[in-house]
Every structure is written in structure tokens, then in C-alpha cells.
C-alpha positions as CSV (number, residue, x, y, z in Angstrom):
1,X,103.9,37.4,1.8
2,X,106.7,38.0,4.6
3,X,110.1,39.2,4.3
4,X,111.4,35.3,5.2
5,X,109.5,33.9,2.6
6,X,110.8,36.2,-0.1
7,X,114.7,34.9,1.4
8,X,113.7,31.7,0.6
9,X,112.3,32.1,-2.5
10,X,115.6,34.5,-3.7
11,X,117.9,31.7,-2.2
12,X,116.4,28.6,-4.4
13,X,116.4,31.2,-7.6
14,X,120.3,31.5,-6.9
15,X,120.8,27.8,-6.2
16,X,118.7,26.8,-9.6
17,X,120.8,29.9,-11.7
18,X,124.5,28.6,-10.3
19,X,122.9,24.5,-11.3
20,X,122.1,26.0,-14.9
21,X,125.5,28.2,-15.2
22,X,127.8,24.6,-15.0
23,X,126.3,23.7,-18.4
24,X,126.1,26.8,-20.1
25,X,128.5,28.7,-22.2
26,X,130.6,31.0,-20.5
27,X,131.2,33.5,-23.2
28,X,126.7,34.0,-23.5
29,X,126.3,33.6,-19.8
30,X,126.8,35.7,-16.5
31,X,125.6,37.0,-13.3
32,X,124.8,41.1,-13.2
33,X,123.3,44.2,-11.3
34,X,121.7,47.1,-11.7
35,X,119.6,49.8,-10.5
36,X,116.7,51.9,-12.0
37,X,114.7,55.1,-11.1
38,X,111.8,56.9,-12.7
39,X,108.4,57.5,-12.6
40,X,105.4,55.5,-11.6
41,X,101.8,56.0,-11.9
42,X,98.9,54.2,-9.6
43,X,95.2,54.2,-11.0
44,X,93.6,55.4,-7.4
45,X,91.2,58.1,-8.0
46,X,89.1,60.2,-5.3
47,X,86.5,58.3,-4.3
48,X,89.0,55.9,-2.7
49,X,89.8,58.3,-0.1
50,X,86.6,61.3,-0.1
51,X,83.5,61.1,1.9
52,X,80.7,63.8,2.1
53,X,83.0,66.5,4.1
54,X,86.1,66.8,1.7
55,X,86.4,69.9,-0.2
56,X,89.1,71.2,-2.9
57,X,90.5,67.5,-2.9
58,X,94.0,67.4,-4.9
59,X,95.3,64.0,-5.7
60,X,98.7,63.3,-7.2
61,X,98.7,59.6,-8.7
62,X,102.4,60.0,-9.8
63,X,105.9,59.8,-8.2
64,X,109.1,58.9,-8.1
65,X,109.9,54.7,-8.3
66,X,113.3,52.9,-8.1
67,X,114.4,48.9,-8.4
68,X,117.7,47.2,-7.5
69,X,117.9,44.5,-9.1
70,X,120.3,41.0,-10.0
71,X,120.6,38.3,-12.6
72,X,121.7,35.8,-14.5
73,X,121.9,35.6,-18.1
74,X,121.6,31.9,-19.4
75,X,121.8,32.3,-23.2
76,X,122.1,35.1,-25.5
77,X,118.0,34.9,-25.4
78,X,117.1,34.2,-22.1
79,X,117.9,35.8,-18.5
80,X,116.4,35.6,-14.8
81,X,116.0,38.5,-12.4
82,X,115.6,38.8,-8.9
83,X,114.8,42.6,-7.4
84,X,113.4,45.0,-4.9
85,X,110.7,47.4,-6.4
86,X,109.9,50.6,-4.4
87,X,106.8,51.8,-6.5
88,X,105.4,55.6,-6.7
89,X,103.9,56.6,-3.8
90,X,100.3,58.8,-4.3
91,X,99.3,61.5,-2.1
92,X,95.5,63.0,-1.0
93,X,95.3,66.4,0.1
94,X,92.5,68.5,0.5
95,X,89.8,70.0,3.5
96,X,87.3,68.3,5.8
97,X,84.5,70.2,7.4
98,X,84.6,67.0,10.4
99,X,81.3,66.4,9.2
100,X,81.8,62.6,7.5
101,X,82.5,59.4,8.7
102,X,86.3,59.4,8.5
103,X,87.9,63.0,8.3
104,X,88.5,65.5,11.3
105,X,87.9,68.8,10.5
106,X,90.7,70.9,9.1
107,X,93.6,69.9,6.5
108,X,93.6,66.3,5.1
109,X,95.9,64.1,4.1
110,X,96.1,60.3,2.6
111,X,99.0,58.4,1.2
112,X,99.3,54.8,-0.2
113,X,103.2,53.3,-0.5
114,X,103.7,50.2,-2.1
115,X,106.9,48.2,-2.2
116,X,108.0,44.8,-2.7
117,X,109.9,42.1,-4.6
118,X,110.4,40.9,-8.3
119,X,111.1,37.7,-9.9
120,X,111.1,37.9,-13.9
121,X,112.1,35.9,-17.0
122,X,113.9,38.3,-19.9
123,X,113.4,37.0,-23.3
124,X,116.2,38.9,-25.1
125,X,116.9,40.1,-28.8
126,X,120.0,40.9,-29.6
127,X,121.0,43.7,-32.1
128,X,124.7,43.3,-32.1
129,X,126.0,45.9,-34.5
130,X,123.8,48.5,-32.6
131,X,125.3,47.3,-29.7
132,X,121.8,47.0,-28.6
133,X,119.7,44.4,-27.0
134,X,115.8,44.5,-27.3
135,X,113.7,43.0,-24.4
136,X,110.4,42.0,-23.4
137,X,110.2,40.7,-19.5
138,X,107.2,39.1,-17.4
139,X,107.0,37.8,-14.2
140,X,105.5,37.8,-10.1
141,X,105.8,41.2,-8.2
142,X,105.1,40.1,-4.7
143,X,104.1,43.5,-2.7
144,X,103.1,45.1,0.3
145,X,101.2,48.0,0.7
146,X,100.4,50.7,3.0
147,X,97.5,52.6,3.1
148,X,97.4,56.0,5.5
149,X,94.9,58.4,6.8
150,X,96.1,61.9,8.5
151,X,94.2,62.8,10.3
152,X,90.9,60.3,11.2
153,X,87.5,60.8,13.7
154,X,89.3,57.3,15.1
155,X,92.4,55.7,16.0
156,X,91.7,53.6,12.4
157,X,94.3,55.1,10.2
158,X,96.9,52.9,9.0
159,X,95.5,50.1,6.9
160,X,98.1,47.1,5.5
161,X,98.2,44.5,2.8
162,X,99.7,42.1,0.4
163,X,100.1,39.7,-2.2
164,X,100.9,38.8,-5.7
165,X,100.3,39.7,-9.7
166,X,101.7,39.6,-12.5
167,X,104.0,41.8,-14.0
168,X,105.3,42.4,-17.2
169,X,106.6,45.0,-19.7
170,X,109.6,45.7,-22.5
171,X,112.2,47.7,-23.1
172,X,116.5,48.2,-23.9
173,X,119.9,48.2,-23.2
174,X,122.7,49.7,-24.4
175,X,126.8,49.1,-24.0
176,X,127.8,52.5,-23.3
177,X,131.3,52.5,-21.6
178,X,133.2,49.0,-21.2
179,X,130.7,46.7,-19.6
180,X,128.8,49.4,-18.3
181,X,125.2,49.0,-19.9
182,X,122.1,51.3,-20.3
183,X,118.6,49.9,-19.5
184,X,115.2,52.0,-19.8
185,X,112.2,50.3,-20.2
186,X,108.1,50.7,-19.2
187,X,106.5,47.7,-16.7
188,X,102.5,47.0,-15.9
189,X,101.6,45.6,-13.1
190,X,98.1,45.4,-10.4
191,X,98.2,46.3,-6.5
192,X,95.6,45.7,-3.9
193,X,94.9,48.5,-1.1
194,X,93.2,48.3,2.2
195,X,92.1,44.8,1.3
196,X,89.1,46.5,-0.8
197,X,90.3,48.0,-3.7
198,X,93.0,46.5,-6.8
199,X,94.5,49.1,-8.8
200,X,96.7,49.2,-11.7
201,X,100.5,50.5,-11.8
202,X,102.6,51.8,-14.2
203,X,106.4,52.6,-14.1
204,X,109.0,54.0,-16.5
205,X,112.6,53.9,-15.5
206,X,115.9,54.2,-16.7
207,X,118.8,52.9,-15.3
208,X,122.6,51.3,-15.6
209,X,123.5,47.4,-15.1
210,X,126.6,46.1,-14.6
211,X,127.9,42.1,-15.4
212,X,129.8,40.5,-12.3
């Protein structure tokens, strides 16, 4: 999916949330944003990226993953987010003798970067003397991924693609300072790479929200 059809799709969202915001009360309602980072996790192991030449192979499934991210609260139980998602990014390093069908000889590198948007219903529980408010979330993480080779026997080594899945996941925020708000949570989704291969991701982040 291309970067004009995720415009579209973000402008209708707003247009449906400002519709539903004229009926609803004011004192359980509200626009906000906010911004997480932490850790994600992609389910790619070796054989993804090793033929017959690769020695000492090293692969780190793990990195650093952010989100910005707005929404629109419509009852005490219910909200609607709209965000960017920069997943973990997972590197391949190791040693080709040249021998294979895709390395050159010498050091070796491969890398997969996904990123992408969000759209998610919140279903909310409230623990107001904790000051606390429980969540479970689920929704369509609309991604693109990139899938590269350093260095290749061919000119072959940047492989693209994209789609949708489902994702979902649960977590918590916390008033902290005025409005300011705490949010961590944990999120599941799937990813397809190269066009061959559908992995699964995993990503825990923390992060602060604000209302508007």
C-alpha cells in the first residue's frame, strides 16, 4: 500500500472521529498524542539469509522500535488511533567463501527494516482511584518492508514489499504530572519479506501521551 493511500485512509478516520465528537460528551471525550520507543523482536532466523558459503553467521533479531501516534477518545471505554510504526530493524553478519549462489567472498552483511502505519480501536478500563487506565488494543498495521543484501555475486540486492495484518496487544497508562500520561504496553503483529517469507513481530515500548 502507498504513502497516498494511507493519506486517504488517515483523512476519512479524522472526518468519521470529528462526526462522532458532536454527539459525545465532552468531559469523556478528546483528541490526543503521543509517542513510544522500545524494543522489538522479528522471528527471522538464518536460513532466511545463509547459503552453503556462509561461515560464523551472527544474527541479531532485536532492536530498537518507536510509534507516533494520535487519537480520539469517544467514551470512557472506547478510543481510535491513527500512527506511524518504525519496527526493529534485524541485522546478518557473518563470512562468505564466494563459493554460493548469493554471497561474494569476504564480510557479509544483511538487514530487513520494516515500517509502516497503524489504525487501532482501544477498549479501555478505567481504574480511577489508581489513576490508572487498563487497555487491550487491536487493529490493521499496513507496512512496508525492505529487505537488503551487502554485498551480492549480482546487482540483485535490495528486495521490497508490502501489505497488511493484524495487530493487536494490551497494556497501561498512567496520569503522572497534569495531563501528562504514561503509556507502556507489548503489541503482536506478522510481516512479509522479499515476497517469500511472513514472519512474526513483537514490540515493547513505553512512552508519554498528551490530550489536545
Amino acid at each position: 500500500m502507498h504513502w497516498k493511500q494511507y493519506c486517504w485512509m488517515i483523512m476519512g478516520l479524522s472526518a468519521l472521529l470529528s462526526a462522532i465528537s458532536s454527539t459525545a460528551h465532552a468531559e469523556e471525550t478528546g483528541w490526543y498524542v503521543g509517542g513510544d520507543a522500545g524494543i522489538g523482536t522479528v522471528d527471522i532466523d538464518e536460513a532466511f539469509w545463509v547459503d552453503s558459503s556462509v561461515s560464523n553467521p551472527s544474527l541479531d533479531k532485536s532492536g530498537p522500535a518507536y510509534r507516533l501516534y494520535a487519537g480520539y477518545r469517544l467514551n470512557r471505554h472506547l478510543a481510535l488511533e491513527v500512527g506511524f510504526l518504525s519496527f526493529a530493524d534485524t541485522v546478518l553478519s557473518g563470512n562468505s567463501n564466494g563459493a554460493g549462489s548469493i554471497w561474494n567472498a569476504g564480510p557479509i552483511e544483511g538487514r530487513t527494516e520494516i515500517r509502516g502505519m497503524t489504525i487501532q480501536g482501544l477498549g479501555l478500563w478505567p481504574l480511577d482511584r489508581l489513576k490508572l487506565t487498563l487497555f487491550v488494543k487491536g487493529g490493521v498495521f499496513m507496512w512496508d518492508s525492505l529487505v537488503l543484501y551487502s554485498t551480492t555475486i549480482n546487482d540483485i540486492n535490495r528486495f521490497n514489499d508490502d501489505g497488511g495484518s493484524l495487530i493487536g496487544g494490551a497494556g497501561a497508562e498512567a496520569k503522572v504530572w497534569g495531563e501528562w500520561r504514561i503509556r507502556g504496553g507489548v503489541e503482536v503483529t506478522a510481516v512479509g519479506l522479499a515476497n517469500r517469507e511472513i514472519v512474526t513481530g513483537a514490540i515493547a515500548m513505553l512512552g508519554v501521551m498528551h490530550p489536545l
